[in-house]
Each structure stands twice: as structure tokens, then as C-alpha cells.
CHARMM-style PDB file with segment names, atoms N, HN, CA, C and O in Angstrom:
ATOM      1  N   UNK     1     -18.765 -15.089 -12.892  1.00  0.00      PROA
ATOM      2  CA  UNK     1     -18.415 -14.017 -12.004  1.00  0.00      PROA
ATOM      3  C   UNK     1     -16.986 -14.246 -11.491  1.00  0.00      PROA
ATOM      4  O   UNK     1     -16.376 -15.305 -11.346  1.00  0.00      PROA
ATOM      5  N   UNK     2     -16.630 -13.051 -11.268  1.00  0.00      PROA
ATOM      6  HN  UNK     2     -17.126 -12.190 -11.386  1.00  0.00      PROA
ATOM      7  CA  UNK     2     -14.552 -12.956 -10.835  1.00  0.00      PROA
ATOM      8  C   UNK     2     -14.699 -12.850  -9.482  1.00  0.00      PROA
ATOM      9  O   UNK     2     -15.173 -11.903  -8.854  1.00  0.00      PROA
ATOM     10  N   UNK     3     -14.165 -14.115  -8.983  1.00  0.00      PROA
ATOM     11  HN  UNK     3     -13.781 -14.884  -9.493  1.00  0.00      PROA
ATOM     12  CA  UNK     3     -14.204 -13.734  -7.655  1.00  0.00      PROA
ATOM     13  C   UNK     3     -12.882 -13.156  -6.262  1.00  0.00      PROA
ATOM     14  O   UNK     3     -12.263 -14.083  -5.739  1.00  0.00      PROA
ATOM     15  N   UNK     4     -12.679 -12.272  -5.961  1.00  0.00      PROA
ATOM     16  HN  UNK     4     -13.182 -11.518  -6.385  1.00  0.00      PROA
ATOM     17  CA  UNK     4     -11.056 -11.964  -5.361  1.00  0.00      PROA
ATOM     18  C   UNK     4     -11.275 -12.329  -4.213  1.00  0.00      PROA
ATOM     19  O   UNK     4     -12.438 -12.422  -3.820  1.00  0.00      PROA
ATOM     20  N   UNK     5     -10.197 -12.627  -3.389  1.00  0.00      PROA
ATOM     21  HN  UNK     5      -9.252 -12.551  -3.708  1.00  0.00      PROA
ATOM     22  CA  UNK     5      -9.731 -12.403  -2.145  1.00  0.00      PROA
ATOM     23  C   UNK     5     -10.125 -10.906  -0.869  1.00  0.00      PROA
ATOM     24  O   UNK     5     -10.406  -9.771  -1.255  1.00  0.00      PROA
ATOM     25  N   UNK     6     -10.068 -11.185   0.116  1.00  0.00      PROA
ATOM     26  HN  UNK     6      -9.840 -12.107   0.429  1.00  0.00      PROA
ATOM     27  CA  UNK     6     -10.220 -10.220   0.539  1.00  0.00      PROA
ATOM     28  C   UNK     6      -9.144  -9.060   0.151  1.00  0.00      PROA
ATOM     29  O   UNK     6      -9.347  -7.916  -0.256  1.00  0.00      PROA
ATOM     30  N   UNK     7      -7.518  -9.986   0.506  1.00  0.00      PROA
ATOM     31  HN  UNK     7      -7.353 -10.916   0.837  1.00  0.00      PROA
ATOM     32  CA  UNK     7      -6.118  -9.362   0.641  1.00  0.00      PROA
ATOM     33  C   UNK     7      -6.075  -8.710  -1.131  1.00  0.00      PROA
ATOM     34  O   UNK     7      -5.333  -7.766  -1.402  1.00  0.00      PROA
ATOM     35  N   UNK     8      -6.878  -9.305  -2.100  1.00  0.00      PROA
ATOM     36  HN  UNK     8      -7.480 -10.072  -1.880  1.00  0.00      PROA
ATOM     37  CA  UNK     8      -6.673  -9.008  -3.309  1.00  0.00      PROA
ATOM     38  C   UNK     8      -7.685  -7.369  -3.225  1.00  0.00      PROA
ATOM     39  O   UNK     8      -7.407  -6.361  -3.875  1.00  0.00      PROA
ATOM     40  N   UNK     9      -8.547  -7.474  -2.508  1.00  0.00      PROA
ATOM     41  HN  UNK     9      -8.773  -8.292  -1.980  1.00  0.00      PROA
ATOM     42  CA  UNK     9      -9.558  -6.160  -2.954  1.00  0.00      PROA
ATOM     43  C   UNK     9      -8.778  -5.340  -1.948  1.00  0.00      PROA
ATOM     44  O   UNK     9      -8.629  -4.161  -2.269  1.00  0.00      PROA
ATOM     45  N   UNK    10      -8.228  -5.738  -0.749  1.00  0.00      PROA
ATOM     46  HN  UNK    10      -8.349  -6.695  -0.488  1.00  0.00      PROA
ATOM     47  CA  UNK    10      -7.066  -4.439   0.486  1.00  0.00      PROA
ATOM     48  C   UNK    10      -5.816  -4.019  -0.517  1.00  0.00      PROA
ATOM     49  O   UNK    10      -5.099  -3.058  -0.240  1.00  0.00      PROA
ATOM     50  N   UNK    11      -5.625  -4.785  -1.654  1.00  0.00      PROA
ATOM     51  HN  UNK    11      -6.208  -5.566  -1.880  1.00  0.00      PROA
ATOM     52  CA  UNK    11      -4.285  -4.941  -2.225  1.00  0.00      PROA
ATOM     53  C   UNK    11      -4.728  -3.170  -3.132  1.00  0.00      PROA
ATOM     54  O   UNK    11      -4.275  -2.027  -3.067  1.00  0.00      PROA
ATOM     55  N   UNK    12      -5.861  -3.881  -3.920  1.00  0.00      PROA
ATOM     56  HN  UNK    12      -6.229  -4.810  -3.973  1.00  0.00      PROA
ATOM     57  CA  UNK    12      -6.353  -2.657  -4.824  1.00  0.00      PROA
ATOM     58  C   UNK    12      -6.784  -1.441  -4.260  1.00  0.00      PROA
ATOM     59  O   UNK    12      -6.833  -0.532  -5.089  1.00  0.00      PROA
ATOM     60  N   UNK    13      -7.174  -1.076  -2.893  1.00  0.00      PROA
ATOM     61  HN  UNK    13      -7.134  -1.815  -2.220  1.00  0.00      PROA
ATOM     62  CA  UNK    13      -7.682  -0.006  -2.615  1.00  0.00      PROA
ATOM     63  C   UNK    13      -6.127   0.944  -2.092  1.00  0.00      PROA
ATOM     64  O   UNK    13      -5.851   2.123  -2.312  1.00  0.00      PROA
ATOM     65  N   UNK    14      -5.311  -0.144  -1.329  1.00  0.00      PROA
ATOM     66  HN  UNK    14      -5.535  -1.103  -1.151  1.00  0.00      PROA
ATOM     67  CA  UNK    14      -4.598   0.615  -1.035  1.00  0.00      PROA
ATOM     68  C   UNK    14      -3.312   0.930  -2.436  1.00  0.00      PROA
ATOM     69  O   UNK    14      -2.656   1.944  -2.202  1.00  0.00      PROA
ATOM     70  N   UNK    15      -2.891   0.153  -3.873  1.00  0.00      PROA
ATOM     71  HN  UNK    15      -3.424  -0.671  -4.063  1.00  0.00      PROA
ATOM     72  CA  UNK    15      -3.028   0.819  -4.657  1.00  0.00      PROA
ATOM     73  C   UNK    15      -3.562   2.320  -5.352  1.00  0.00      PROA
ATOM     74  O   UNK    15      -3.030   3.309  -5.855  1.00  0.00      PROA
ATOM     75  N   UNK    16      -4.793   1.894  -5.083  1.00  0.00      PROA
ATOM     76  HN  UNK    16      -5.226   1.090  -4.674  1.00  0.00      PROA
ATOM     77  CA  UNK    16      -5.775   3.440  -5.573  1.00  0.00      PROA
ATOM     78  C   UNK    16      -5.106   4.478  -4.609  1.00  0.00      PROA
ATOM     79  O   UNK    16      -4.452   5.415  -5.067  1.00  0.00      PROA
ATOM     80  N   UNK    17      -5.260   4.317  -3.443  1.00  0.00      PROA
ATOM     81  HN  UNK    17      -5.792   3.556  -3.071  1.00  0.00      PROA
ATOM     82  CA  UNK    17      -4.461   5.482  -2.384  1.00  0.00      PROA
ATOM     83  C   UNK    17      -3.886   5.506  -3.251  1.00  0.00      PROA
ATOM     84  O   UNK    17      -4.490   5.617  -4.318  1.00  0.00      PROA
ATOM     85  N   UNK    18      -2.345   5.412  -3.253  1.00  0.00      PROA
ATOM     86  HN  UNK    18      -1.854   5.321  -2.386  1.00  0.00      PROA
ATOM     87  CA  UNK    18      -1.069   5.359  -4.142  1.00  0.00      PROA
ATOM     88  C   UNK    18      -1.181   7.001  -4.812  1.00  0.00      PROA
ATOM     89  O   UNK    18      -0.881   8.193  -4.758  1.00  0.00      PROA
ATOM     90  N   UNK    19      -2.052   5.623  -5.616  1.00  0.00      PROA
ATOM     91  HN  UNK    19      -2.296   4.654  -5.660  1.00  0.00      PROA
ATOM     92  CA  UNK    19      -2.275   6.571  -7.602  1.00  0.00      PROA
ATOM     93  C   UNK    19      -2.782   7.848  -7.020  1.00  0.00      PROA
ATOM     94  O   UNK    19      -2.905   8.696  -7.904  1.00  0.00      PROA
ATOM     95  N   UNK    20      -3.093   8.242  -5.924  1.00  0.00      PROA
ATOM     96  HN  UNK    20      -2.993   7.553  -5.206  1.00  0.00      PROA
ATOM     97  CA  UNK    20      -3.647   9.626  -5.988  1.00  0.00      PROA
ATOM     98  C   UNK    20      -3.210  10.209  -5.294  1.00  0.00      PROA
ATOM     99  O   UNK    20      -3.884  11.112  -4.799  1.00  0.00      PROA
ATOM    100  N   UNK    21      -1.744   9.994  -4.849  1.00  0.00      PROA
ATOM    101  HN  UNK    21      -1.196   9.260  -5.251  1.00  0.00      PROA
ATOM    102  CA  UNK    21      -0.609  11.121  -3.753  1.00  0.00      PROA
ATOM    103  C   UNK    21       0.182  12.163  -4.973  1.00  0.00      PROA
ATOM    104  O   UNK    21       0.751  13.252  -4.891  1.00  0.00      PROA
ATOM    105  N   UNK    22      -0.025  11.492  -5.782  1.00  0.00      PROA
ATOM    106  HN  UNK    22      -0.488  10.608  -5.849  1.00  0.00      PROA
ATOM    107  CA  UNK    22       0.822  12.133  -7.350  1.00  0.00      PROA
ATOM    108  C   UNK    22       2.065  11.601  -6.772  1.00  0.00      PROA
ATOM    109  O   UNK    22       2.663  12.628  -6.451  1.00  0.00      PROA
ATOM    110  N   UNK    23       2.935  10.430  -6.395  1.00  0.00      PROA
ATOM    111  HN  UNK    23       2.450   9.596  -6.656  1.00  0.00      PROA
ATOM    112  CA  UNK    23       4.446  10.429  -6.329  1.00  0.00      PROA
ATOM    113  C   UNK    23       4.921  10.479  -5.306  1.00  0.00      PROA
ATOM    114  O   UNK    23       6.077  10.149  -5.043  1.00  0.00      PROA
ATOM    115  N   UNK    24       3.780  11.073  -4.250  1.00  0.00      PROA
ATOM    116  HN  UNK    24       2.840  11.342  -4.464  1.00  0.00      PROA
ATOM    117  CA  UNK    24       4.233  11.787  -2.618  1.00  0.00      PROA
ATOM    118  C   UNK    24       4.605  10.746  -2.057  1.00  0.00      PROA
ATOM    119  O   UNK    24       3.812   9.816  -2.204  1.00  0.00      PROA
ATOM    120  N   UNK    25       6.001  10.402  -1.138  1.00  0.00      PROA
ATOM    121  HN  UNK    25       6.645  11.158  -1.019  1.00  0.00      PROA
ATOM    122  CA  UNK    25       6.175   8.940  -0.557  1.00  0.00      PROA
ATOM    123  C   UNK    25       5.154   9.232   1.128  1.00  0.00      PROA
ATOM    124  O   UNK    25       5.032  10.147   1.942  1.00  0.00      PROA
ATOM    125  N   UNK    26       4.530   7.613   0.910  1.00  0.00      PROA
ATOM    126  HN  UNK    26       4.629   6.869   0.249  1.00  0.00      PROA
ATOM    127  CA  UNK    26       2.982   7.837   2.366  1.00  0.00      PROA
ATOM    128  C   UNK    26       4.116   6.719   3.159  1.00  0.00      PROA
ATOM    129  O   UNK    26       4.783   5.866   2.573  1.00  0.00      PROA
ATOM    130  N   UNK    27       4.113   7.057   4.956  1.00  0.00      PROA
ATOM    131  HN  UNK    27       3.572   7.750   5.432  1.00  0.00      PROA
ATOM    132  CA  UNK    27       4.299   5.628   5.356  1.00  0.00      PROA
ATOM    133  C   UNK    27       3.403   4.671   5.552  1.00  0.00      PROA
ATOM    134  O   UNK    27       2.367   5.033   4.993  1.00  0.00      PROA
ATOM    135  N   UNK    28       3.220   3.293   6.225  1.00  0.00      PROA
ATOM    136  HN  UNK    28       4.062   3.000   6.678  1.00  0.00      PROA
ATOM    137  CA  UNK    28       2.118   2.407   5.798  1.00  0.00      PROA
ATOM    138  C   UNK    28       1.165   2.929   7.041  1.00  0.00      PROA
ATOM    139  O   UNK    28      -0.036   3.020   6.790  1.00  0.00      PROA
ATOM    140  N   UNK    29       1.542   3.217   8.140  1.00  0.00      PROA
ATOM    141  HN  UNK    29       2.518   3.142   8.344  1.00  0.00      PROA
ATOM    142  CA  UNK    29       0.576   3.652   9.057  1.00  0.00      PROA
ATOM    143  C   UNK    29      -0.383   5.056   8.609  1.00  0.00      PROA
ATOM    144  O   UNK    29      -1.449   5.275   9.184  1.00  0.00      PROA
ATOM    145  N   UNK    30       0.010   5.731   7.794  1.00  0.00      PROA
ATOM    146  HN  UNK    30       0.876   5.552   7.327  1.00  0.00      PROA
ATOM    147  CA  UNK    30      -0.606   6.429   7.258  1.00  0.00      PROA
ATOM    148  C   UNK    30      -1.732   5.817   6.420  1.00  0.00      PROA
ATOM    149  O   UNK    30      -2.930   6.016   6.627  1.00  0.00      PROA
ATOM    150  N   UNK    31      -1.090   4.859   5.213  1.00  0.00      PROA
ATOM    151  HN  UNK    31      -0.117   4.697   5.045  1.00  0.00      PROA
ATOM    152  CA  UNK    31      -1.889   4.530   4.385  1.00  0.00      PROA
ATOM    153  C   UNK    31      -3.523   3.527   5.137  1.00  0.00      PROA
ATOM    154  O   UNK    31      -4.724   3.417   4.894  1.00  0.00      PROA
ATOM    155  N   UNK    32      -2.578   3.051   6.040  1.00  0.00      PROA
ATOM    156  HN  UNK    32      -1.602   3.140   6.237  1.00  0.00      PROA
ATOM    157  CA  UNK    32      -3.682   2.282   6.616  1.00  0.00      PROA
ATOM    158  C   UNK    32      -4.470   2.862   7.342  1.00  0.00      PROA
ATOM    159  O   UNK    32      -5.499   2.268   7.662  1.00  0.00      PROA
ATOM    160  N   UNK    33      -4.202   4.311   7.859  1.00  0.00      PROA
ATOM    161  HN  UNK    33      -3.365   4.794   7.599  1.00  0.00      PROA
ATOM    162  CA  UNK    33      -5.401   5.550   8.536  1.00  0.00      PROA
ATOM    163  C   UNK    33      -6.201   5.849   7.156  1.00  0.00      PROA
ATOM    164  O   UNK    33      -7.425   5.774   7.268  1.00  0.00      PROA
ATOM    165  N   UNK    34      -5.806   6.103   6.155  1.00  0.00      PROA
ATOM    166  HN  UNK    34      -4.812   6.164   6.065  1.00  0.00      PROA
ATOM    167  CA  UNK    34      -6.650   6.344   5.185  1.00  0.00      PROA
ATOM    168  C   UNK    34      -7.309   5.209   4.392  1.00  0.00      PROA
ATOM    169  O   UNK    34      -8.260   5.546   3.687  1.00  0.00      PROA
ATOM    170  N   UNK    35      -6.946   3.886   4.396  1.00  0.00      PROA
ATOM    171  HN  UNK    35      -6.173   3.612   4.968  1.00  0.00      PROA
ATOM    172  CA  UNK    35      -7.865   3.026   3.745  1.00  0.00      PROA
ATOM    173  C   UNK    35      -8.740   2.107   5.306  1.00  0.00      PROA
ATOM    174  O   UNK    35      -9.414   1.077   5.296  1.00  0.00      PROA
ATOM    175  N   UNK    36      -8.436   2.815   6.226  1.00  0.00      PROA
ATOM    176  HN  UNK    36      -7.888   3.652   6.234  1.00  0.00      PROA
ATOM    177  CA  UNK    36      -9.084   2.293   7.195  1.00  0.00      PROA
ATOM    178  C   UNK    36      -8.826   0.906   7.286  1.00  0.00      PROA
ATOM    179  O   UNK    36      -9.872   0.322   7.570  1.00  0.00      PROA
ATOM    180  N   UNK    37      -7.858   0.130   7.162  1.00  0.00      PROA
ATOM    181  HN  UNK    37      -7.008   0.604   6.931  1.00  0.00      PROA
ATOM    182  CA  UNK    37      -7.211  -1.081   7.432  1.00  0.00      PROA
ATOM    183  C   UNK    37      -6.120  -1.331   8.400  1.00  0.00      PROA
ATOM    184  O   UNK    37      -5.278  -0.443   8.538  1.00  0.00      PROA
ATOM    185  N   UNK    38      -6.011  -2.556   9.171  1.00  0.00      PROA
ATOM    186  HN  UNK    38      -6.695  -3.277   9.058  1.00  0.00      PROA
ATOM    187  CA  UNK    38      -5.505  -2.869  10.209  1.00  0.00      PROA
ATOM    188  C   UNK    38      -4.086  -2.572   9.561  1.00  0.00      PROA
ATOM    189  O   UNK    38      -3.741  -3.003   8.461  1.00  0.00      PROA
ATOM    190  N   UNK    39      -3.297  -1.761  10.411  1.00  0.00      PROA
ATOM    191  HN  UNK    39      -3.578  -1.411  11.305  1.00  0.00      PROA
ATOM    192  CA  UNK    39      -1.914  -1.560   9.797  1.00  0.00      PROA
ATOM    193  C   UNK    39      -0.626  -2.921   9.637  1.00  0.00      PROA
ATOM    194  O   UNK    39       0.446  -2.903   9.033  1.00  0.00      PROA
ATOM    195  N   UNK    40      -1.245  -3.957  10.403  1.00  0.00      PROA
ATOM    196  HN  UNK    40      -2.117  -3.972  10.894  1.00  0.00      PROA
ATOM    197  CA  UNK    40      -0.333  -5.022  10.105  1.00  0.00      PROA
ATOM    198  C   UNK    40      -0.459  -5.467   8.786  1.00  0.00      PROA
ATOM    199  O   UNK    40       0.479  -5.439   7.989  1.00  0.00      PROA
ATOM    200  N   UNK    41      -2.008  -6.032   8.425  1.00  0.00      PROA
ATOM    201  HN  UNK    41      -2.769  -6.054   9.073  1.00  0.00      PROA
ATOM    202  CA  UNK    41      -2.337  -6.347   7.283  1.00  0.00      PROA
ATOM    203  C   UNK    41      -1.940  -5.108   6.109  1.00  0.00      PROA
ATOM    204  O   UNK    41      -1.834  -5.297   4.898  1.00  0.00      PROA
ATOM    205  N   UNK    42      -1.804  -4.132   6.656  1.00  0.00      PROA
ATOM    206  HN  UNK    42      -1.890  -3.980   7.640  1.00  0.00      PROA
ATOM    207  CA  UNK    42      -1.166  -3.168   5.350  1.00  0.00      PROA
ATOM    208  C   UNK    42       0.144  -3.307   4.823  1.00  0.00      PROA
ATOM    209  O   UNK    42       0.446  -3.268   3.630  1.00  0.00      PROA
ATOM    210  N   UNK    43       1.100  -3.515   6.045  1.00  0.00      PROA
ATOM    211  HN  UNK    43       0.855  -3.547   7.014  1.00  0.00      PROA
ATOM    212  CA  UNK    43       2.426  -3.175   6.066  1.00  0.00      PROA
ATOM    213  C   UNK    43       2.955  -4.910   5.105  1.00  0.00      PROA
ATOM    214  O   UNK    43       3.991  -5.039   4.453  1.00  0.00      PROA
ATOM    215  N   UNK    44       1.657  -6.232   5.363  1.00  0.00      PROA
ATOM    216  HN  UNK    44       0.815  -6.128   5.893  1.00  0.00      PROA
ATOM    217  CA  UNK    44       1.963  -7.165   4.656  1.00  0.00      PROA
ATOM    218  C   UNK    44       1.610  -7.286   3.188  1.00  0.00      PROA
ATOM    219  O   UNK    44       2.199  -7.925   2.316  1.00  0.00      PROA
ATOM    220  N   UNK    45       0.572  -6.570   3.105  1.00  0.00      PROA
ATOM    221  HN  UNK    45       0.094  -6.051   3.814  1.00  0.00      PROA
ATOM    222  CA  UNK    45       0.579  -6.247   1.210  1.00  0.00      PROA
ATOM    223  C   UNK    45       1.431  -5.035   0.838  1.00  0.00      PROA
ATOM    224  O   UNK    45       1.535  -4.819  -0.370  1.00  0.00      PROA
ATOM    225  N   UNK    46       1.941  -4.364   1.522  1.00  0.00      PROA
ATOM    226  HN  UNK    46       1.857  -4.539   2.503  1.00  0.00      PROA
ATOM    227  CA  UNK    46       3.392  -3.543   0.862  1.00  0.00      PROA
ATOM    228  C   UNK    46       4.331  -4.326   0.450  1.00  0.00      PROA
ATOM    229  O   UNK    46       4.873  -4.198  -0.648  1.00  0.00      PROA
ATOM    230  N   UNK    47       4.683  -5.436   1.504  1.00  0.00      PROA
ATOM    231  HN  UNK    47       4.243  -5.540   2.396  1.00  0.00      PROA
ATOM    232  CA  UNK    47       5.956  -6.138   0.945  1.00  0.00      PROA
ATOM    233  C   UNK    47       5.565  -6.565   0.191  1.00  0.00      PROA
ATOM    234  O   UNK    47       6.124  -6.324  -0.879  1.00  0.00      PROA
ATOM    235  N   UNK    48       4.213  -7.600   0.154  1.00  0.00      PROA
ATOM    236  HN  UNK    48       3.759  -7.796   1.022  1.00  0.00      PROA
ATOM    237  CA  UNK    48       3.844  -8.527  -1.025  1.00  0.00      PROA
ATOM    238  C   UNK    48       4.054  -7.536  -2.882  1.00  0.00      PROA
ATOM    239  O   UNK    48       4.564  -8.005  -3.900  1.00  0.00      PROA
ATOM    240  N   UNK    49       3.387  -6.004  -2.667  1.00  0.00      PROA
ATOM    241  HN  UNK    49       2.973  -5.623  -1.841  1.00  0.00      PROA
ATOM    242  CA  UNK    49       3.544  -5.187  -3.597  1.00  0.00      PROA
ATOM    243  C   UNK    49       4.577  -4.822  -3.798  1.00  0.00      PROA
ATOM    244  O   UNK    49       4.769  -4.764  -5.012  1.00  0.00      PROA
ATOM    245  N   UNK    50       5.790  -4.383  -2.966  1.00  0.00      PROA
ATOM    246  HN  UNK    50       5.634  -4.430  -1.979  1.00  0.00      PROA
ATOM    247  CA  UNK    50       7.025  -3.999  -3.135  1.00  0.00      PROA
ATOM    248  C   UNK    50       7.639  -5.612  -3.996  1.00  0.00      PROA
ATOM    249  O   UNK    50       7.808  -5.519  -5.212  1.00  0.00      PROA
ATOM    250  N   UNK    51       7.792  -6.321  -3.648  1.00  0.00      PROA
ATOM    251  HN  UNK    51       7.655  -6.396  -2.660  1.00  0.00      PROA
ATOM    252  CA  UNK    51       8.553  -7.865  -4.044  1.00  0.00      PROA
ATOM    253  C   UNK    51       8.134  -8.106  -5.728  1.00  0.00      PROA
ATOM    254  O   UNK    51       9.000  -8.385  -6.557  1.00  0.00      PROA
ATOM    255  N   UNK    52       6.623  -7.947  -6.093  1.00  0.00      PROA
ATOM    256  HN  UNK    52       5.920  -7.721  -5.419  1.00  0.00      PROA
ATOM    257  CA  UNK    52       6.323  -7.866  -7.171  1.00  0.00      PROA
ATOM    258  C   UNK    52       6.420  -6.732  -8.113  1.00  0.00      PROA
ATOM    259  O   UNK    52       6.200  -6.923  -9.309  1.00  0.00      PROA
ATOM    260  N   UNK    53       6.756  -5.478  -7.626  1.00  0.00      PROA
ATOM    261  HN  UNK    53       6.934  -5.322  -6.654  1.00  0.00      PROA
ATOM    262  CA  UNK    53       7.430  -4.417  -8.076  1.00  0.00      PROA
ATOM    263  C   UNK    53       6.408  -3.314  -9.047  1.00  0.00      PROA
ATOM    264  O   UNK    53       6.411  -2.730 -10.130  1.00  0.00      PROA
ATOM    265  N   UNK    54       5.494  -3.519  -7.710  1.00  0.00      PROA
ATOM    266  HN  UNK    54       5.492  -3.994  -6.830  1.00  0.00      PROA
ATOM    267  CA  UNK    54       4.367  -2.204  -8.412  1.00  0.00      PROA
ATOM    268  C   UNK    54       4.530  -1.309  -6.665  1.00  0.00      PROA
ATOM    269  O   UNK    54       3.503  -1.216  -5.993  1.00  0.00      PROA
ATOM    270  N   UNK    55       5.021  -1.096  -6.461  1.00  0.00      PROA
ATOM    271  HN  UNK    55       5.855  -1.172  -7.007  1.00  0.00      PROA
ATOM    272  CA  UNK    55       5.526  -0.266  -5.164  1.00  0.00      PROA
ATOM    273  C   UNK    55       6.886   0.126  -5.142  1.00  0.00      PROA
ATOM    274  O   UNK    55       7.673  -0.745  -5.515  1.00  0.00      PROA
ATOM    275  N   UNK    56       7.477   1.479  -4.716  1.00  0.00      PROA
ATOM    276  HN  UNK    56       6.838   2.186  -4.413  1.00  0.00      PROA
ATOM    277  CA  UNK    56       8.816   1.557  -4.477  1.00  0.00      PROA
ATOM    278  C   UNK    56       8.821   1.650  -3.477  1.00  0.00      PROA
ATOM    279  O   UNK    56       7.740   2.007  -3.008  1.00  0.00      PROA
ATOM    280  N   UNK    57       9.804   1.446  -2.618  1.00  0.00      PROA
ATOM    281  HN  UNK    57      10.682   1.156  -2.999  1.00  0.00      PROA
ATOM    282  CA  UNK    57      10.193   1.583  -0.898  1.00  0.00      PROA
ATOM    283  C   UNK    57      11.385   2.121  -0.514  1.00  0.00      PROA
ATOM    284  O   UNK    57      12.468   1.733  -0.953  1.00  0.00      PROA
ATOM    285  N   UNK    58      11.201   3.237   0.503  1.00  0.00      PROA
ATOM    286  HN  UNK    58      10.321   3.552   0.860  1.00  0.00      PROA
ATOM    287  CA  UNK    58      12.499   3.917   1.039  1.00  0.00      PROA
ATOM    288  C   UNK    58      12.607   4.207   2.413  1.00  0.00      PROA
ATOM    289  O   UNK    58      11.781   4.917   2.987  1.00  0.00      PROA
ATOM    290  N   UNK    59      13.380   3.802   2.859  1.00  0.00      PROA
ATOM    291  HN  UNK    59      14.050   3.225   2.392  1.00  0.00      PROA
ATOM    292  CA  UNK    59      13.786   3.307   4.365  1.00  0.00      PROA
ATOM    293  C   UNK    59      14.301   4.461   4.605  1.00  0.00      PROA
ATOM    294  O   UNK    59      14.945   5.119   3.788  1.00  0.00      PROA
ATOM    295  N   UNK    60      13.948   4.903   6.195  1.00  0.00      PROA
ATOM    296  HN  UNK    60      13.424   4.368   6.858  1.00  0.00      PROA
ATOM    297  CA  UNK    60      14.754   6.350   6.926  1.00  0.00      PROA
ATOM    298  C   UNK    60      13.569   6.929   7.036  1.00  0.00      PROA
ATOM    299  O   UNK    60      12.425   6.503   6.879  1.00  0.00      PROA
ATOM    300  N   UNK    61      14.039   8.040   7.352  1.00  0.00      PROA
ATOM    301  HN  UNK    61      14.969   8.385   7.479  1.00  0.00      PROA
ATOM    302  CA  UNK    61      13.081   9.189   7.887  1.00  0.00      PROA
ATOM    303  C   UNK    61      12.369   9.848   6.865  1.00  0.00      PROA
ATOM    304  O   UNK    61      11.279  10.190   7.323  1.00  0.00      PROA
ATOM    305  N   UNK    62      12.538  10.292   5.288  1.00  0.00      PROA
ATOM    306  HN  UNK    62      13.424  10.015   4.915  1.00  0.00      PROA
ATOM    307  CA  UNK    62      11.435  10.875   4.772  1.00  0.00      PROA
ATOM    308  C   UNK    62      11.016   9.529   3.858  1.00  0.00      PROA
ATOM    309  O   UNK    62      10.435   9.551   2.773  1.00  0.00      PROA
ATOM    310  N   UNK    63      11.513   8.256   4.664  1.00  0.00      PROA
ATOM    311  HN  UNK    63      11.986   8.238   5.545  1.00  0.00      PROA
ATOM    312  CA  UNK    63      10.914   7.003   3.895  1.00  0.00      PROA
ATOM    313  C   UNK    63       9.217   6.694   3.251  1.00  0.00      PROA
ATOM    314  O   UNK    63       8.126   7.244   3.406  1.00  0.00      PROA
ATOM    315  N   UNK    64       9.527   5.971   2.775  1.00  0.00      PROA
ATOM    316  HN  UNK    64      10.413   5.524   2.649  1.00  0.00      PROA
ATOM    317  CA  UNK    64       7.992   5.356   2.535  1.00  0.00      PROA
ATOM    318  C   UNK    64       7.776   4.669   1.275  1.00  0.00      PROA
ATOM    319  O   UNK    64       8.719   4.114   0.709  1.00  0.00      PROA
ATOM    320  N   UNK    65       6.682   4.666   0.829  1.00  0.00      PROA
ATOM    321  HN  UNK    65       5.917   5.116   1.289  1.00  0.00      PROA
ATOM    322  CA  UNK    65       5.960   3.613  -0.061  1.00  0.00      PROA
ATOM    323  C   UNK    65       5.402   4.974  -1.034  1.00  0.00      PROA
ATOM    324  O   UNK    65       5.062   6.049  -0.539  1.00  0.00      PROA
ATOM    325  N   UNK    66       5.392   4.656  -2.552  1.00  0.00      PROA
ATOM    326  HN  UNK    66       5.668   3.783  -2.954  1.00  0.00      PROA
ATOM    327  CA  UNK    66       5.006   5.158  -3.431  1.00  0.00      PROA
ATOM    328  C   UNK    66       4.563   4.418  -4.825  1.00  0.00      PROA
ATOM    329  O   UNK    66       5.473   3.662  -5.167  1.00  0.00      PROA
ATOM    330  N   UNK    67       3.760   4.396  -5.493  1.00  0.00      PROA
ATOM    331  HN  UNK    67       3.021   5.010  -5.216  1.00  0.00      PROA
ATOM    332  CA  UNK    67       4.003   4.305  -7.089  1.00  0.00      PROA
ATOM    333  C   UNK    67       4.686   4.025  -7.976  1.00  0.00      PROA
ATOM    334  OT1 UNK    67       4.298   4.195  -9.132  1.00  0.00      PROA
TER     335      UNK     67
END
């Protein structure tokens, strides 16, 4: 049996969000209203996802996190 992490299964759901904005940039307080996760712990698997480069990130006002 495969066993993950918690941060590994928060990593994948908030992924899945992602994949289903079609492209739309979300900010992380958003994402974390919709995967129902503590927004600190969100905003720390963005960077972890942004750094490894399955996330894009854009700073400012129509900023955010995408696909």
C-alpha cells in the first residue's frame, strides 16, 4: 500500500481545484475557501508548487495562482 502525507493529499486536492478553473488565475484565500483548508497551510504548498513548477504565480491585483 502507497502511503502519502497529509501536505501530499492538501497538495493534490488543491491541484484538482486548479485543473478545473480552465486557466482562471484563483488567489490562495480563495482556494483555501474552496478546498476547505487552513489558508496558511495553503499559501505553503503554493510556494512549495510554484518552486517545483506545476503552478504559475502573479503578483498585484488581478494576481494569483493557476495551472
Amino acid at each position: 500500500m502507497l502511503r502519502i502525507s497529509k501536505l501530499t493529499d492538501y497538495a493534490t486536492v488543491i491541484l484538482a481545484t486548479l485543473a478545473r478553473e480552465d486557466g482562471e488565475r484563483r488567489a490562495a484565500a480563495d482556494i483555501a475557501r474552496q478546498c476547505q483548508l487552513a489558508p496558511p497551510t495553503v499559501s505553503k504548498l503554493l510556494k512549495q508548487l510554484h518552486r517545483a513548477g506545476l503552478v504559475d504565480s502573479t503578483r498585484g491585483f488581478k494576481g494569483g495562482y493557476r495551472l
